[in-house]
MARVO-441932 format. One record per residue (C-alpha): residue in three letters; x, y, z; residue number from 0. Coordinates in steps of 0.5 Angstrom, whole numbers, plus 500, padded with zeros to 3 digits. Layout:
<recs>
 residuo  xx  yy  zz num
     Ala   X   Y   Z NUM
...
</recs>
This chain:
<recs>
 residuo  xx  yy  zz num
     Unk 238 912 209   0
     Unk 239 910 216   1
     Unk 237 916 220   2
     Unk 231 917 215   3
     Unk 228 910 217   4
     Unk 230 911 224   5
     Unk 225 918 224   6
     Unk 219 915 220   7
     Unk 214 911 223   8
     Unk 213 904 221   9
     Unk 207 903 217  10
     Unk 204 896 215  11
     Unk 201 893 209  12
     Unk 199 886 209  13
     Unk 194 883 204  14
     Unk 191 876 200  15
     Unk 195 875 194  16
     Unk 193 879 188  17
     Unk 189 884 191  18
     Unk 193 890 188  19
     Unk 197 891 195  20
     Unk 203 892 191  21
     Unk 201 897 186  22
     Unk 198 901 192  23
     Unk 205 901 196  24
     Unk 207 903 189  25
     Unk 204 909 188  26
     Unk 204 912 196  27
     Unk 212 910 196  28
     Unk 214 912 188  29
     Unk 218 905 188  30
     Unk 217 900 182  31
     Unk 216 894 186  32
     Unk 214 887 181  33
     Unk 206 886 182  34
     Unk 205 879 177  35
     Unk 200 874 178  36
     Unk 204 868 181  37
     Unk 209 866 186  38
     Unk 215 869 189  39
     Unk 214 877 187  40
     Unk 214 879 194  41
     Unk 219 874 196  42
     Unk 222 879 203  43
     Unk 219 886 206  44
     Unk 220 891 202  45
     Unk 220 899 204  46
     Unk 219 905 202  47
     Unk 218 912 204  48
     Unk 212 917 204  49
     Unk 212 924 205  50
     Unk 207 929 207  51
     Unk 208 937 210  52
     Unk 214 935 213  53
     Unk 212 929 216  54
     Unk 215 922 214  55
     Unk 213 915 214  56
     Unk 216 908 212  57
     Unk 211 903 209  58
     Unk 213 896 209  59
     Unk 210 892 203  60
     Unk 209 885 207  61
     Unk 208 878 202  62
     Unk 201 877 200  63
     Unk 198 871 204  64
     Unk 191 869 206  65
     Unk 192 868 213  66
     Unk 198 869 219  67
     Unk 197 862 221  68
     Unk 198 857 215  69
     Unk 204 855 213  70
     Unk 208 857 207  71
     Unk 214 862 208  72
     Unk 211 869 206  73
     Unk 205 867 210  74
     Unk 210 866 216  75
     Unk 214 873 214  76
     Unk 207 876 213  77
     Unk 205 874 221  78
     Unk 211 875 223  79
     Unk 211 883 222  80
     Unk 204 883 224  81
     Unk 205 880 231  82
     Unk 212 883 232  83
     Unk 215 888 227  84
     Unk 213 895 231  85
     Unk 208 897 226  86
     Unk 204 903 229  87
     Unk 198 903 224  88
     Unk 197 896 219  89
     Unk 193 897 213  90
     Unk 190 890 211  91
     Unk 189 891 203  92
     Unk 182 887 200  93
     Unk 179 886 194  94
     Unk 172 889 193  95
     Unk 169 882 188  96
     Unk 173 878 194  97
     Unk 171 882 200  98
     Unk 170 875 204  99
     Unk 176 872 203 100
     Unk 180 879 206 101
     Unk 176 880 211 102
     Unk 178 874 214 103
     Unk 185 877 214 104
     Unk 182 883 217 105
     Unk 180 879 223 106
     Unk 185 876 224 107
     Unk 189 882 224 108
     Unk 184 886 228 109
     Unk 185 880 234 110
     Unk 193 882 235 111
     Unk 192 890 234 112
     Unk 187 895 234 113
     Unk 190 900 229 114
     Unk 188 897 223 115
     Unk 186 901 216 116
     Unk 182 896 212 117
     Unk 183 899 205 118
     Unk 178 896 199 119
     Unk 182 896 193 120
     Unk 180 894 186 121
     Unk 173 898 187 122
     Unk 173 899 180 123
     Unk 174 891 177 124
     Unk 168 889 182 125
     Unk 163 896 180 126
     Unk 165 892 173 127
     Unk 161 886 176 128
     Unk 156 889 178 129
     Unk 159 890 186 130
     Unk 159 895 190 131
     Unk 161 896 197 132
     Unk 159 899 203 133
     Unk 165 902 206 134
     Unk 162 907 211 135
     Unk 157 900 214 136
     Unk 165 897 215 137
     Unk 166 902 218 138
     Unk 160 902 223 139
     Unk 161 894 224 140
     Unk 168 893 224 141
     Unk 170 901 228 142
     Unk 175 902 224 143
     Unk 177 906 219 144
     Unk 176 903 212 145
     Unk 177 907 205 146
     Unk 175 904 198 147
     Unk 181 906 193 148
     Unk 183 904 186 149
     Unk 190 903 186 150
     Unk 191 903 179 151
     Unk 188 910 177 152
     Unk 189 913 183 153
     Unk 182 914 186 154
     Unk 181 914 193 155
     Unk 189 915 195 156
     Unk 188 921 198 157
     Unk 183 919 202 158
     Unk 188 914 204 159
     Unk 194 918 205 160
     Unk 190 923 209 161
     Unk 188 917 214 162
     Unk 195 914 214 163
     Unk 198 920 217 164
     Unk 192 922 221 165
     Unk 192 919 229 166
     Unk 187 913 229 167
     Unk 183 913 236 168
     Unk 185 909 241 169
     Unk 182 902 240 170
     Unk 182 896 243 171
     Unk 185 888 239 172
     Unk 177 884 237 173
     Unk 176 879 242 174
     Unk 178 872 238 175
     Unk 173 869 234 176
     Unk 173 862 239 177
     Unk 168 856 240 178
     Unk 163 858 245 179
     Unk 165 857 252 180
     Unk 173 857 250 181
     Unk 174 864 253 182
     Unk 172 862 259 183
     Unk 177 857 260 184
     Unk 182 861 258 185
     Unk 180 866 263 186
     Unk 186 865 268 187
     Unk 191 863 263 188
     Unk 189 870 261 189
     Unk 190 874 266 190
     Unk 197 871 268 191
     Unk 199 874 260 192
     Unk 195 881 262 193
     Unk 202 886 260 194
     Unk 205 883 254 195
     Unk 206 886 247 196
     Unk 200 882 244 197
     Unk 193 881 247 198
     Unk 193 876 253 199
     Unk 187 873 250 200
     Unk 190 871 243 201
     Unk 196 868 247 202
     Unk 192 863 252 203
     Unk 189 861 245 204
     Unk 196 860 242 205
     Unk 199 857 248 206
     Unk 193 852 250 207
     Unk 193 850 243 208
     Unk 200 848 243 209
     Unk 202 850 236 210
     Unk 209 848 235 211
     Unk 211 853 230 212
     Unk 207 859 234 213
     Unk 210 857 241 214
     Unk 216 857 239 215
     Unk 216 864 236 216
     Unk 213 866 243 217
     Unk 218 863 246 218
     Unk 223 866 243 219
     Unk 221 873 242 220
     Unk 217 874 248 221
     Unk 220 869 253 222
     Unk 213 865 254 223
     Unk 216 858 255 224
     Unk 211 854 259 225
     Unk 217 849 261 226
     Unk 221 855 263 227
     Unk 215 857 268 228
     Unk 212 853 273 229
     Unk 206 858 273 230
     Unk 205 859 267 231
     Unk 205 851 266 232
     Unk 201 850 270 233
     Unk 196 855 268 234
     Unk 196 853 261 235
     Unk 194 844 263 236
     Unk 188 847 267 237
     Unk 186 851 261 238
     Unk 187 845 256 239
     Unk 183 841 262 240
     Unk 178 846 262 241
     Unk 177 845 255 242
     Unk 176 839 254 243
     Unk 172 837 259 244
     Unk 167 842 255 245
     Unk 168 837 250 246
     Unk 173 842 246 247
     Unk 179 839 243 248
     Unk 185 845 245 249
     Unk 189 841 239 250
     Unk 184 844 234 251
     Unk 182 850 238 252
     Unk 185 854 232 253
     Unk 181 850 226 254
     Unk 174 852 230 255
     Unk 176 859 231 256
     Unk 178 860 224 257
     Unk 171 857 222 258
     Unk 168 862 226 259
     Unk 172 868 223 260
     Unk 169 865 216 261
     Unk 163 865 218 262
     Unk 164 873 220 263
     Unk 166 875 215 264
     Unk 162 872 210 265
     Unk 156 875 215 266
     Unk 160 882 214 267
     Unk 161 882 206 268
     Unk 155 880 206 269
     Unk 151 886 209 270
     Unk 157 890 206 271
     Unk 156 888 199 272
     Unk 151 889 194 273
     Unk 152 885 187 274
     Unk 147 886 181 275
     Unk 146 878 178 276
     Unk 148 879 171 277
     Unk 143 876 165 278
     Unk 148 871 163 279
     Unk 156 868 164 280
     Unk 160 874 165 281
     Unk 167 875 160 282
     Unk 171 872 165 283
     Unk 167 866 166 284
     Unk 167 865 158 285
     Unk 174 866 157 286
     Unk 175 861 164 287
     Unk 170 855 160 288
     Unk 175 855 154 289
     Unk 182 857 158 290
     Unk 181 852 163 291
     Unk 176 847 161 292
     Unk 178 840 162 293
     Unk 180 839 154 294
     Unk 182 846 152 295
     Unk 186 848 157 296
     Unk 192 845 156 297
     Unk 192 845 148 298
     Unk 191 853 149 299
     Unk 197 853 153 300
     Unk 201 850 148 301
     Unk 199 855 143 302
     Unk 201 860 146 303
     Unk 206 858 147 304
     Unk 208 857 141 305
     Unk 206 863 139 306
     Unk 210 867 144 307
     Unk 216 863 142 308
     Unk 214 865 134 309
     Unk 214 872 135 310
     Unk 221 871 138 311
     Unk 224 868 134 312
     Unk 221 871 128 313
     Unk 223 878 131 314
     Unk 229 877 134 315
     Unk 233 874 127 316
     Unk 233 880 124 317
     Unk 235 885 131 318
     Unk 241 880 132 319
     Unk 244 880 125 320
     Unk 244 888 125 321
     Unk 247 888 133 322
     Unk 252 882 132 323
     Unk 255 886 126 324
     Unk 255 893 130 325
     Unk 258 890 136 326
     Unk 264 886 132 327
     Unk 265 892 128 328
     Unk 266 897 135 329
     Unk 271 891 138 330
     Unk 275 892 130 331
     Unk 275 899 133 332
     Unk 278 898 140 333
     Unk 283 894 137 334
     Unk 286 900 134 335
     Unk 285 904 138 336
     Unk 290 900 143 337
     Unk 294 898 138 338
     Unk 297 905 137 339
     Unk 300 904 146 340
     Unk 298 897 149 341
     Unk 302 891 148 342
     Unk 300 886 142 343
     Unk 298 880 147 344
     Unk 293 885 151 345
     Unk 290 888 145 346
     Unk 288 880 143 347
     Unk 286 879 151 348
     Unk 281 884 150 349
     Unk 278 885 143 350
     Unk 278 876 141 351
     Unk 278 875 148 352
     Unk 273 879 153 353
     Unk 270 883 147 354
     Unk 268 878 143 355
     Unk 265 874 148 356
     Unk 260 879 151 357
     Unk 259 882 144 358
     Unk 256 875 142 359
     Unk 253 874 148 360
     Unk 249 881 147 361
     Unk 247 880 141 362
     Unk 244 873 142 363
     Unk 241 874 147 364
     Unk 238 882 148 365
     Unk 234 882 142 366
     Unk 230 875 143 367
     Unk 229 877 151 368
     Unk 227 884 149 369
     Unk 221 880 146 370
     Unk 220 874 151 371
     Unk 220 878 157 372
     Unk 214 882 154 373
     Unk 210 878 151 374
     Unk 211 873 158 375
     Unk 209 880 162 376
     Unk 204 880 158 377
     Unk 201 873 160 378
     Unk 202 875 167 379
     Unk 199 882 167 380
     Unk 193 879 164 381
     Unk 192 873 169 382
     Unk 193 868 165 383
     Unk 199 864 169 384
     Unk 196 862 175 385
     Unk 190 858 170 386
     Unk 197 855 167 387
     Unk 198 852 174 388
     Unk 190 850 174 389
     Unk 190 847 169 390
     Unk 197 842 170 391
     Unk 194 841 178 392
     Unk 192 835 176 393
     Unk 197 832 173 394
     Unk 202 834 179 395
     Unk 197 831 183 396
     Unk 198 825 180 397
     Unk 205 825 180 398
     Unk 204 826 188 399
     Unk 207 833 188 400
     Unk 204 839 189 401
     Unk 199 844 184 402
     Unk 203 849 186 403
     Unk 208 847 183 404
     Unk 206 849 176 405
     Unk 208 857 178 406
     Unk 214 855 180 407
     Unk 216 851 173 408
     Unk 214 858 170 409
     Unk 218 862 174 410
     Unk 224 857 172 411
     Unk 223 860 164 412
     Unk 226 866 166 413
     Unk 231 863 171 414
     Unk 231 857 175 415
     Unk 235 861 181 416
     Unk 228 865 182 417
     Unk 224 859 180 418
     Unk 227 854 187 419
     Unk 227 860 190 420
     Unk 220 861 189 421
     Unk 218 853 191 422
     Unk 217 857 199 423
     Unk 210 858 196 424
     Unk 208 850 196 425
     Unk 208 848 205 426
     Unk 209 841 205 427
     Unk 217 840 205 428
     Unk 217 834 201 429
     Unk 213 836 194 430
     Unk 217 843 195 431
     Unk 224 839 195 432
     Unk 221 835 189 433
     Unk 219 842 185 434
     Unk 226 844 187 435
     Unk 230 838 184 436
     Unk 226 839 178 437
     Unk 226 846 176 438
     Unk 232 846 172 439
     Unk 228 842 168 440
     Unk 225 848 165 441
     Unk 230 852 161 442
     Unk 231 859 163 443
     Unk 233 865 160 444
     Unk 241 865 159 445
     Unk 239 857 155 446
     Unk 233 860 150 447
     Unk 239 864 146 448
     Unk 243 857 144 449
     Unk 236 853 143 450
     Unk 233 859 138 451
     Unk 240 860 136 452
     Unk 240 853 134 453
     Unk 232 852 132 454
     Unk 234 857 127 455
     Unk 240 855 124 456
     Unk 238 848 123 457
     Unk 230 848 123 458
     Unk 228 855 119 459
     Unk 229 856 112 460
     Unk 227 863 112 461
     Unk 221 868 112 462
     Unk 215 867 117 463
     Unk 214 860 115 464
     Unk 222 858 117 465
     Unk 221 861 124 466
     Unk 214 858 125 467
     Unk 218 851 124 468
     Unk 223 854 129 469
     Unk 218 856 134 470
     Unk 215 849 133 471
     Unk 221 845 135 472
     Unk 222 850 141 473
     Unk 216 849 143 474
     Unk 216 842 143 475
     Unk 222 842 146 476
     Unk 219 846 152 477
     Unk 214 840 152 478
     Unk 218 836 153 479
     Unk 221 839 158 480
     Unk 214 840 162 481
     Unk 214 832 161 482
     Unk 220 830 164 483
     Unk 219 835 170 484
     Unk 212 831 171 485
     Unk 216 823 170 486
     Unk 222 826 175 487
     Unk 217 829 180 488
     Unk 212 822 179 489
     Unk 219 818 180 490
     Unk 222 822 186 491
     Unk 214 822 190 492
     Unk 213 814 189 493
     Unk 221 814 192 494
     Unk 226 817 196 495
     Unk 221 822 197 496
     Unk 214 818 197 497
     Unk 208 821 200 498
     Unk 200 823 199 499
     Unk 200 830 195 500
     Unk 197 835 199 501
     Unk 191 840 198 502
     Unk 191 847 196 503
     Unk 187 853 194 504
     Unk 189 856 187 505
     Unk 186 864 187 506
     Unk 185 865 179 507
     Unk 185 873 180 508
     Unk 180 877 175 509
     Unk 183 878 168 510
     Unk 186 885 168 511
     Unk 186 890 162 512
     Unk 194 889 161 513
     Unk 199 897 162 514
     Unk 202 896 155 515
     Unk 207 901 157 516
     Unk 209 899 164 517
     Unk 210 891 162 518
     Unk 215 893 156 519
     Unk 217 899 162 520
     Unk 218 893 168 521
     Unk 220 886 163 522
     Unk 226 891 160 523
     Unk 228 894 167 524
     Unk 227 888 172 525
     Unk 228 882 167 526
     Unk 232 884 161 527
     Unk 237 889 164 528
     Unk 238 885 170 529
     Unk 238 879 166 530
     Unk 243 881 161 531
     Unk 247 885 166 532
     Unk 247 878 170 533
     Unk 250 875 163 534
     Unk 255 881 161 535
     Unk 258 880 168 536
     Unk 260 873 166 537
     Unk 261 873 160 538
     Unk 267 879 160 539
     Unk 271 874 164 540
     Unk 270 868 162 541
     Unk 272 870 155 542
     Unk 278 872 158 543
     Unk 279 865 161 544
     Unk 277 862 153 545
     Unk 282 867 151 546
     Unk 288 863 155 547
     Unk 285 857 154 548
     Unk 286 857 147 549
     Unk 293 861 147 550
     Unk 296 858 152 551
     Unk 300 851 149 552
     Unk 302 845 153 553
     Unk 306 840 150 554
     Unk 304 844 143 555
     Unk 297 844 144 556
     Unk 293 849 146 557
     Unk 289 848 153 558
     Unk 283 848 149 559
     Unk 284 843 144 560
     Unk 287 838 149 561
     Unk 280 839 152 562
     Unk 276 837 146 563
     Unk 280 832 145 564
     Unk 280 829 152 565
     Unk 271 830 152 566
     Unk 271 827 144 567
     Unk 270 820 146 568
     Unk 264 821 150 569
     Unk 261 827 146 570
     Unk 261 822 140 571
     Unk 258 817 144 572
     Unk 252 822 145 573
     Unk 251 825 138 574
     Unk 256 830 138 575
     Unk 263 832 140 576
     Unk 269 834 145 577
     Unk 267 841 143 578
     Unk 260 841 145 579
     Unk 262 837 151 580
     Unk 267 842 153 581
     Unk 262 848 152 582
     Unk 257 845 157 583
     Unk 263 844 162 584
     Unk 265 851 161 585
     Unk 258 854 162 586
     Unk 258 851 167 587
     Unk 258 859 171 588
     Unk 253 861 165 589
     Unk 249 857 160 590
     Unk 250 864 156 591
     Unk 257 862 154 592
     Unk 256 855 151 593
     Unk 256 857 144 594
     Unk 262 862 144 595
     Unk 266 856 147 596
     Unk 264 852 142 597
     Unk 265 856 136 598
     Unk 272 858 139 599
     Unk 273 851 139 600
     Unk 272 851 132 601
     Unk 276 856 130 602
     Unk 283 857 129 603
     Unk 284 857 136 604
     Unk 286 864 139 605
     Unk 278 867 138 606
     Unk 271 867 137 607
     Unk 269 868 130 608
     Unk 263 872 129 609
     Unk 257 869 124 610
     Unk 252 873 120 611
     Unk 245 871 121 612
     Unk 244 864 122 613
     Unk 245 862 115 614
     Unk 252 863 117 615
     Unk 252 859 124 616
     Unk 249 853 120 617
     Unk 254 853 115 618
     Unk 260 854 121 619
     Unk 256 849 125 620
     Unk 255 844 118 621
     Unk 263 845 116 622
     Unk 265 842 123 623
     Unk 261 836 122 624
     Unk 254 838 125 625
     Unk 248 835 122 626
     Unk 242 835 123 627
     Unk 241 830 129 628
     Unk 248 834 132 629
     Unk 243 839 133 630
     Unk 237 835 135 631
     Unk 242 832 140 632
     Unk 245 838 142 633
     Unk 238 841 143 634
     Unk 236 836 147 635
     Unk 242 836 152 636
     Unk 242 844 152 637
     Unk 234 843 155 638
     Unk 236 837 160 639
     Unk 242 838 163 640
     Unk 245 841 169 641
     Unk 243 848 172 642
     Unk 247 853 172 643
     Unk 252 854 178 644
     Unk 248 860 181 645
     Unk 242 856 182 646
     Unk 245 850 184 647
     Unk 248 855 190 648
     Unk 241 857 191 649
     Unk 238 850 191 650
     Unk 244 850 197 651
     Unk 241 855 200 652
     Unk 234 853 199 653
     Unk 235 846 201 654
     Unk 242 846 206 655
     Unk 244 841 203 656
     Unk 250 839 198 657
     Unk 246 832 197 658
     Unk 240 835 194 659
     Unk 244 840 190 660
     Unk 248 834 187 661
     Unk 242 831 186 662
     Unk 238 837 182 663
     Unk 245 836 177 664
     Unk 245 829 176 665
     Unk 237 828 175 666
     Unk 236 833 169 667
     Unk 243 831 166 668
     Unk 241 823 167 669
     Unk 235 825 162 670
     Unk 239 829 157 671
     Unk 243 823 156 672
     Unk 239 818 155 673
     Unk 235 822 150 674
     Unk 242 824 146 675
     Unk 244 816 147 676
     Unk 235 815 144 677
     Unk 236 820 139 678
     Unk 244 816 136 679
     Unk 241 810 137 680
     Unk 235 811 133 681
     Unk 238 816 128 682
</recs>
């Protein structure tokens, strides 16, 4: 791979957020890379190889960002690669039906190199809109080559293909879009810069602005360090006087420049585009009164919500019955199979501990997430999510945190670690530190099996209607979640972390015929398999651990039971019992595991026990003492409590600090417990 890379010239993509550059890359490279809606789905650099009569390329797939001088860390990652990462050519992907908004990017990429393809992708959306896009007269304005692609069908890949392994002319970096007057105050500090990797009129404007963050990647990476060079101190003041002695503000020498790109670029799309002006609203916009309507949008939210979590539950019972049955069978037949040469405590490790324990985790969680992850794909691939962040803008807004943050709450319900390492998106330190403190407020996959497990057994009496009722409560319980991610973020915003919220733009990307057979394809293989792979890695030696804590006594008494006993107290007190208390804490690696412990806790001591659909579950639940406000409470504290370890170390990571890890344990459990304590005392 090493020397592959080494023989392939480095081809770069680069483009805003939603504009399909990652299903372009997709289909030169043949890589499955994710292509969803909202935040985090390129979260690093990915690489792929192209390959044509015996000549080789390696494109590398850039995070989506709107610019290379705001702040978030893709766009950070994006600029970098731009700047410094070698690219022989960079192909900057824009949308046809936004071709202003890309050709800002374009711009700025055009000011650092001169070896650009500008790709018009989503020509086929914007024709739908009545759109066209005269690629030939881009060309002409901007000389450069420009191509119109569809990514998604195919159209126009070939010409792109060709363009990317022929040689492009030479041609030199645009001159900055600056105010008028600023290039010639530059002028000395410019030729003092003539020689370096990047255009010496683009670094006197970054260093006469003085942009912390931009002088000190050129200070690192080029040695350009005004402290360290007499000359180039000196140079860079008189630029700054020069400046300002015209009346311009070297500080906001970078703002006036993006406005003059804005103004270019709207110029450009203007001329270059055609729009035929529809009779009356378009479908998007229709769909765009009701989705995200002031009144509506948030009561449709939670319909679909609840409709999701419906057909989850409706379609999972029966799957997981017939699944848990087979994989407790097979573990019968593995049991004999070792029976007939391995020792009898070994036999019981493997079969009652580690056996049973990965089956019940499969057959709880494989069918319910073979339905969710779908049906949420589904939402994705449409372009429904970030109208969920839209519509929750203004409650964030109010709690002084970040809109954003509404992505980041969504990727929290397929796993918090994704959803903390998501919150890069949102610029501002403190609202990304109160996104990250309160993503584990969302429930993620490996908590769903135990709350729809429960749901059914308590809450569903059978048939559709009996699921509608369960898929009621979980959809409850989720909005409860949602509003005490909102009074956690108000709590920490007016507090420890106070602070005005900061403004965003939210791009609502045009809705999309969804590609049924890639969503079931991409939300089984990226989420299902690696979520369940992530689960059965856990489970297998953490119900090795089970197994010897149940067999192995001290004074008499197995180790499990002195720990039941030990937590009964507090469980008590928070309507339950030591036993569930002692499955949250053994959980602590994976939420999956929770129930299994407190069934093994249940039983005789020395196993799991298996149970037939939820009929039986509730009647094994029921003869240890559950009731129906046990199952409210337990609920409730499966949804509020701590993350599971591998978010915690990646809120770690995120955060380089084990305060605010502690702390993102402690606030979401301090929740739990106050509902369990509110539900006891009340019922």
């Amino acid at each position: 791979m090493g020397g592959r890379e080494e023989r392939g010239r480095a081809v770069g993509f680069c483009g805003n957020p939603n504009v399909g550059k990652s299903t372009l890359f997709n289909r030169l490279t043949g890589l499955r890379q994710h292509t969803g809606n909202w935040c985090g789905k390129t979260v690093g650099s990915a690489r792929g190889w192209l390959e044509r009569e015996g000549q080789s390329l390696m494109l590398v797939d850039t995070p989506g960002c709107c610019s290379l001088f705001a702040g978030s860390g893709e766009e950070r990652a994006a600029r970098d690669y731009v700047l410094l990462g070698g690219a022989e050519k960079l192909v900057v992907v824009c949308d046809a039906s936004c071709l202003a908004r890309g050709l800002v990017l374009a711009l700025e990429v055009l000011e650092i190199t001169g070896r650009v393809i500008l790709c018009v992708n989503l020509v086929d959306e914007a024709r739908s809109r009545g759109i066209t896009v005269d690629t030939r007269r881009l060309a002409r304005d901007l000389k450069i080559p420009v191509c119109g692609v569809c990514a998604a069908t195919g159209d126009g890949v070939e010409e792109l293909t060709q363009l990317l392994f022929d040689p492009l002319p030479p041609a030199p970096p645009r001159e900055p879009c600056l105010p008028e007057g600023a290039a010639a105050c530059l002028e000395p500090l410019t030729g003092y810069l003539e020689g370096q990797p990047l255009p010496a009129r683009w670094l006197a404007a970054v260093l006469a602005e003085g942009e912390a963050e931009l002088c000190g990647l050129l200070r690192d990476r080029l040695c350009l360090d005004p402290a360290r060079d007499r000359t180039l101190e000196e140079l860079t003041e008189q630029a700054r006087a020069d400046l300002a002695r015209r009346g311009l503000d070297p500080g906001e020498l970078g703002e006036q420049a993006a406005r003059e790109r804005d103004i270019l670029a709207e110029t450009l799309a203007a001329e270059a585009s055609e729009r035929k002006k529809p009779a009356g609203p378009s479908r998007e916009e229709r769909l765009d009164r009701v989705l995200t309507h002031r009144w509506l949008g948030v009561p449709v939210m939670a319909a679909l919500l609840a409709l999701v979590l419906w057909l989850t539950v409706w379609g999972a019972n029966y799957p997981s019955e017939l699944l848990g049955q087979w994989l407790f069978a097979l573990g019968e037949t593995i049991r004999r199979l070792l029976e007939s040469w391995a020792p009898p405590w070994l036999v019981s490790a493997v079969v009652d501990g580690v056996w049973r324990t990965t089956a019940w985790v499969v057959s709880v969680m494989l069918p319910p997430m073979a339905i969710f992850f779908p049906l949420f794909t589904l939402l994705e691939d449409l372009g429904y999510l970030p109208r969920v962040a839209f519509n929750l803008d203004g409650a964030f807004a109010r709690c002084s945190a970040c809109g954003k943050q509404g992505l980041t709450m969504c990727q929290g319900l397929g796993c918090n670690a994704v959803g903390v390492t998501g919150c890069r998106i949102i610029d501002s330190p403190r609202e990304r530190l109160i996104a990250i403190l309160t993503n584990g407020f969302m429930p993620c996959n490996g908590r769903f099996p135990t709350l729809i497990a429960l749901t059914g057994a308590f809450f569903a009496a059978g048939g559709a209607g009996g699921s509608l009722a369960a898929a009621g409560v979980l959809t409850a319980a989720l909005l409860l979640g949602i509003g005490c991610t909102f009074l956690a973020s108000r709590v920490l915003g007016g507090t420890i972390l106070r602070g005005k919220p900061s403004s965003f733009v939210l791009e609502l990307p045009p809705y999309r015929k969804p590609r049924v057979g890639q969503i079931v394809v991409r939300s089984l293989l990226d989420r299902t398999a690696f979520v369940l792979g992530r689960a059965v890695t856990v489970a297998a030696p953490a119900g090795l651990i089970l197994w010897i804590l149940a067999n192995t006594a001290w004074g008499g008494t197995p180790l499990l039971e002195q720990g039941r006993r030990l937590l009964e107290p507090a469980g008590l007190a928070l309507g339950m019992d030591g036993a569930i208390l002692l499955g949250f804490l053994l959980g602590f690696p994976a939420n999956e595991i929770v129930l299994p412990v407190i069934l093994m806790c249940y039983t005789a001591g020395t196993s799991l026990v298996s149970y037939q659909g939820s009929a039986e579950l509730a009647g094994i639940l029921t003869a240890n003492g559950w009731t129906p406000v046990t199952a409210v409470c337990v609920i409730l504290f499966t949804l509020l409590h701590w993350p599971c370890g591998t978010t915690l170390l990646t809120i770690r990571r995120e955060t380089g600090s084990w305060k605010w890890a502690a702390a993102a344990a402690a606030l979401p459990t301090a929740f739990g417990v106050a509902a369990c304590l509110l539900v006891r005392t009340v019922f």
